[in-house]
N, C-alpha and C positions, 0 to 999 in steps of 0.2 A: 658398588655397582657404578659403571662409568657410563660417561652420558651418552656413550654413543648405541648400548643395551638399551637405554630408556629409549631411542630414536626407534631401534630392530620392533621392540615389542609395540612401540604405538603404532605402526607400518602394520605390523602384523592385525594390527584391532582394524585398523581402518580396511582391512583386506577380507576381513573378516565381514563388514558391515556391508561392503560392497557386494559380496559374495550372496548374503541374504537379502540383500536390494534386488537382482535378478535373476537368482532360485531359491529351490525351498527345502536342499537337500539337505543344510545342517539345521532347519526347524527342529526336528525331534529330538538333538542332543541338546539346545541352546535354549528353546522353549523353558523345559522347567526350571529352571536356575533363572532365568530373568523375570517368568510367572511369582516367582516367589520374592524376590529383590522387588519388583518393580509394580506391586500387589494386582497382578492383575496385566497379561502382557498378549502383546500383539507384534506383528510383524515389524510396524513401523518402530514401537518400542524397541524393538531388538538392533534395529540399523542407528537410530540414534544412541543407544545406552555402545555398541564397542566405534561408532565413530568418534562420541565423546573422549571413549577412554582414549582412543588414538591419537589426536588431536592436543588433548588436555600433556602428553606425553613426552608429543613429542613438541610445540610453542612455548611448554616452562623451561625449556631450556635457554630461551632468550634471558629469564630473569634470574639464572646464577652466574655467580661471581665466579665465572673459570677466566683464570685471564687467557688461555689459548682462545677458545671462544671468543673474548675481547677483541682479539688482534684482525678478527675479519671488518675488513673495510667498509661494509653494509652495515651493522652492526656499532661499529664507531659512529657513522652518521647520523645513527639513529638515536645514538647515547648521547650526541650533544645538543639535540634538541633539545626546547626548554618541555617541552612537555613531557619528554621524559624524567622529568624529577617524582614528578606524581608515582613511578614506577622503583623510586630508589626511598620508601618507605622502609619499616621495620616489616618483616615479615607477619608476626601479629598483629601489626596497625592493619594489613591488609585483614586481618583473620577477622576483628573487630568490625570495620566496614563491611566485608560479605556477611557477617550477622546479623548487621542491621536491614541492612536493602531484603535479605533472604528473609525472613522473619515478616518485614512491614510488607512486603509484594504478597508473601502466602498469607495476610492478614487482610491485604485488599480483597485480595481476591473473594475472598467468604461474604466481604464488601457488597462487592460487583454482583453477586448471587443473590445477596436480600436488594438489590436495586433493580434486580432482573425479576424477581419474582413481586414486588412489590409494583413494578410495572404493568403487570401481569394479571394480578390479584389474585396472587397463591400464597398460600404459606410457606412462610420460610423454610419447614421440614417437609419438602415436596423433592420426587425426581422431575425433571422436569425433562423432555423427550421433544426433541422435534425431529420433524421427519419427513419435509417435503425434498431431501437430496439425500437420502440416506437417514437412517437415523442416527441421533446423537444425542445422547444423553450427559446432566449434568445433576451437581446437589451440591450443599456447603459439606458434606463429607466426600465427595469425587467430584471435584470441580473441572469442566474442561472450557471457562469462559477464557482461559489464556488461549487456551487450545485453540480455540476456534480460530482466534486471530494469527496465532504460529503457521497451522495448516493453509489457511487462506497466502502465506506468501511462501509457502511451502509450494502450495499448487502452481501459482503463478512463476516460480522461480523454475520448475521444471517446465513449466509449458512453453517458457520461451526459450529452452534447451531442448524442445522437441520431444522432451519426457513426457510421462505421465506418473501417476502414484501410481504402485504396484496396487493388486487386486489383494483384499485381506487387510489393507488400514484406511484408518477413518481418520478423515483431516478435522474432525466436527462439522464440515462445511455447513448442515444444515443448521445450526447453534448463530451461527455471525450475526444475521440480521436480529439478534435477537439481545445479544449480547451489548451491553451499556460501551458508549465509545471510549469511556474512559479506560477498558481493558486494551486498549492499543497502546500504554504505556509498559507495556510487556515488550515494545520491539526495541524499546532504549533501555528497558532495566535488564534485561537476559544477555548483553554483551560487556554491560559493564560487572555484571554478579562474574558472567564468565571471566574477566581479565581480573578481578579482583582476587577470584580464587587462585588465578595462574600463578601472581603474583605472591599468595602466601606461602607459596611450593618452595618459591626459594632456597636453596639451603638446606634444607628437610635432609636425613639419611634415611636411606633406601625401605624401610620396613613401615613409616607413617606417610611417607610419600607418593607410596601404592598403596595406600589403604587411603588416603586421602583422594590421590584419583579417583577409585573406585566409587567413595562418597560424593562428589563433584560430580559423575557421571549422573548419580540415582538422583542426584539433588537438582540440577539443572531439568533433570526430565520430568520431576514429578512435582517443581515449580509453576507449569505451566499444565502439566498433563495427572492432575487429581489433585494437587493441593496441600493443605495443613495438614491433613488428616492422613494424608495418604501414607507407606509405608519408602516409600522412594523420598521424597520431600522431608520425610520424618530424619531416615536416616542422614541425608542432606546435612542438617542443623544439626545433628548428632555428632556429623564428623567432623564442622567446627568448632564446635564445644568442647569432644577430646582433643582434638589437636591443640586446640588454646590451654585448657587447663592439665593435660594429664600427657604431653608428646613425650617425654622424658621415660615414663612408665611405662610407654605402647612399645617403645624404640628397647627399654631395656628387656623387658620380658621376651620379645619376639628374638631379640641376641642371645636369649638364655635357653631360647624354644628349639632355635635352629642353629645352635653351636656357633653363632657368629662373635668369636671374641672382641673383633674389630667392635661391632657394635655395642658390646657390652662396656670395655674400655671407656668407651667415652662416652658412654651413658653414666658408668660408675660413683664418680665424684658427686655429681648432682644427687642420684640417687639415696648415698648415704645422706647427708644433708635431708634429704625429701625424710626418712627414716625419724631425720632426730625431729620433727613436727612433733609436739602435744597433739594427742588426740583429738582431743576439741579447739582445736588451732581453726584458721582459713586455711593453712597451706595442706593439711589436713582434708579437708570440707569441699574445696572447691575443686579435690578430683576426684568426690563425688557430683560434682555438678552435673556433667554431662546426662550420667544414670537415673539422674534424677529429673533431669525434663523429660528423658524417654519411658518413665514412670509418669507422670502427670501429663503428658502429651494424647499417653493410651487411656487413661482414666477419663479427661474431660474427653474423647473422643467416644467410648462408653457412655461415657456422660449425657452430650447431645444426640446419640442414637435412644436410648431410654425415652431423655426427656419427650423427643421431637417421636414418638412412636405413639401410633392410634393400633391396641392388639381388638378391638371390638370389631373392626371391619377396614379393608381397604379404600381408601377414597379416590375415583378415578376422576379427573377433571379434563374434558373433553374439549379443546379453546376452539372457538369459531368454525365447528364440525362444518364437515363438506358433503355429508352426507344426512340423510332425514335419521327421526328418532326412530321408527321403527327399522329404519337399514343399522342403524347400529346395533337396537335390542338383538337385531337378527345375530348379528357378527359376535355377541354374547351371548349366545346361548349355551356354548361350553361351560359358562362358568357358573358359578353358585352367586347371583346379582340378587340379592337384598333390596335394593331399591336403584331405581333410576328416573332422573328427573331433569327437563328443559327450561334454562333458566334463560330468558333472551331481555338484551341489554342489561347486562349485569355492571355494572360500574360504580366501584367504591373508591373512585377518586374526586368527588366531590363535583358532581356534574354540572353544581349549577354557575362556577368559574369556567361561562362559557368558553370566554374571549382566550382568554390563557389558552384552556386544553385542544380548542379550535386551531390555533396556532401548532402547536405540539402534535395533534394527528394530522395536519396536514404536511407535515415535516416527514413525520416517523410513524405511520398505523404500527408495525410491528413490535413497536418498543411501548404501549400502551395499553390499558387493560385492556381486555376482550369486553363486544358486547354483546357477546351468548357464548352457551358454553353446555355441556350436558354434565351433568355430576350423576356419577354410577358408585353405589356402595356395592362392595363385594366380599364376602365373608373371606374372615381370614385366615380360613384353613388351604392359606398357599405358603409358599414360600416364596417371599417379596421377591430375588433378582427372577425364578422363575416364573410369576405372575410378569412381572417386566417386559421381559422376551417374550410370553406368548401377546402379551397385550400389544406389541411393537407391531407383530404378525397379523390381528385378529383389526388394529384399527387399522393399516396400511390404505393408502387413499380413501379412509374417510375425513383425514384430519391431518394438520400440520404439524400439530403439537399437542401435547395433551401432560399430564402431572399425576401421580400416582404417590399418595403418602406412606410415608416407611411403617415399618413391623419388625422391630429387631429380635422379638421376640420369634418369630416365622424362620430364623437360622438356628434356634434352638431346638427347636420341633421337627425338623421337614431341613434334607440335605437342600444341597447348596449344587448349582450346575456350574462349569465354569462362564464366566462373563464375556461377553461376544465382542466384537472387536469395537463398535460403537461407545464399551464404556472404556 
């Protein structure tokens, strides 16, 4: 494949992206295929996942060694900078480095979620929903606290192009204020994760190198937009993983799939070599590695759903309601409410460090617990994302934000609707 194919097809992705930036005529082909990539897909998901791959397609080509390429004049200038050394690495020292940054950023982020909720006085296994600009929902399994902060210079970067967001995505706008300031270190780690990954492309033949964009695409967007857990992010670190440990294997099978001699040739020599491995060798072992965190990535994800689930009744926690207790009783009456109770000045951060906390809400009320709140128990013959969505509906100006504790068991029972563009 020569580089100037890799240029036609990212052209084509980015034409693509634009295309669904201001209509809606290829949604119904493009939808499913990225609802399933991307667990869970929306409009704006779809403009960012083929810009990425555009983009990703056609800038790696600054970082191979063609010497034709070499010979442009822009290019030379750019190569004798001293800062480009940083760029003339091994291609898996860069592979190494985006698994570190990719890894500790989706590990903050779960971070930022127990500091948000801990602000808050919620439990860690909480959705937490705010909804004074829309709604936007968040969890340490669908995290969108990068999100918030992405959309917000999202927004801003269009509006001073006279744009606007298309109707159909959710920037989280209403999550920001809410959100720990420390998540603004997503605007310097999502450009160097991005050049890091460019950079491992190097040199690649053609079969791990589109399959490594494609993981670059999923991983960059579900970095910021759901998290550790998500199925975008997952794959993300899956596709450094193979590419570190197993490119040889990806590269020869796909030559033997689709009759590419070329590929198999020069995949062959290593190959054999990989062959004469002892079973229980490393070399062996460690191309198992990859299949092996996307096994234990799903398990402890299972894992903290179980743990972090109340099946005896849902918990609905109502923060600094804007409407009285019996406007809400009213606005519940569809459902099967257990109990419901006004808890005013609630605060479990140790109230009587006046001085401190006095300092602190006068800074930031929104980043600090609530001091009333309505807690509503509601039996749990729903099904959590659909309890979700009508709850979004049924509290709508009475509250800003409110938290509803999970039930994974309520997917087991009772179908699943798909998830609205908020999550």
């Amino acid at each position: 494949m020569k580089i100037d194919k890799y240029i036609g097809l990212g052209v084509f992705f980015i034409i693509l992206a634009i295309i669904i930036f201001f209509t809606d005529v290829l949604t119904p082909f493009i939808r499913p295929l990225t609802h399933l990539i991307l667990m869970g897909s929306s409009k704006g998901k779809d403009i960012l996942f083929f810009a990425i791959l555009g983009i990703v397609l056609i800038i790696s080509q600054l970082f191979e060694y063609d010497n034709c390429f070499k010979e442009n004049k822009l290019f030379k200038k750019l190569y004798s900078l001293k800062i480009s050394s940083i760029f003339k690495l091994n291609n898996n020292t860069y592979l190494k480095i985006s698994l570190i940054i990719f890894v500790a950023t989706a590990i903050f982020g779960i971070i930022l979620e127990l500091i948000l909720r801990y602000q808050l006085g919620l439990s860690a296994f909480t959705i937490f929903v705010a909804m004074d600009n829309g709604a936007s929902t968040t969890s340490i399994l669908h995290s969108h606290v990068y999100k918030a902060v992405i959309g917000n210079i999202i927004n801003n970067s269009l509006n001073s192009l006279s744009l606007s967001v298309p109707s159909g995505i959710n920037t989280a706008d209403a999550l920001l204020k809410y959100v720990p300031s420390l998540a603004n270190i997503i605007i310097i780690i999502l450009p160097i994760l991005f050049l890091t990954q460019l950079a491992a492309l190097k040199n690649r033949l053609a079969p791990v190198r589109l399959f490594f964009t494609f993981t670059i695409a999923c991983g960059l967007i579900g970095i910021f937009d759901g998290g550790l857990f998500t199925t975008a992010c997952i794959g993300g670190i899956y596709g450094i993983l193979f590419l570190y440990f197993d490119e040889v294997g990806f590269n020869y099978y796909f030559g033997k799939l689709f009759f590419q001699k070329a590929i198999v040739e020069k995949c062959k020599k290593k190959r054999i070599q990989m062959k004469e491995d002892p079973m229980f060798s490393y070399g062996t072992f460690k191309r198992f590695i990859p299949h092996l965190f996307l096994i234990l990535i799903i398990i402890l994800r299972i894992s903290v759903s179980l743990l972090g689930s109340t099946p005896d009744y849902y918990e609905v926690n109502i923060l600094n309601p804007e409407a009285t207790l019996e406007q809400i009783n009213n606005s519940l009456n569809d459902y099967s409410v257990i109990s419901i109770q006004e808890n005013n000045n609630v605060n479990n951060n140790n109230e009587n460090n006046n001085a401190n906390n006095n300092v602190n809400n006068n800074n930031n009320n929104n980043n600090n617990k609530n001091n009333s709140r309505v807690t509503v128990h509601i039996s749990p013959d729903y099904n959590e994302m659909n309890l979700l969505n009508s709850l979004i509906n049924s509290l709508e100006g009475k509250t800003q934000s409110f938290s509803l504790s999970w039930n994974f068991y309520s997917y087991l029972n009772s179908p699943q609707n798909e998830r609205n563009s908020y999550d």
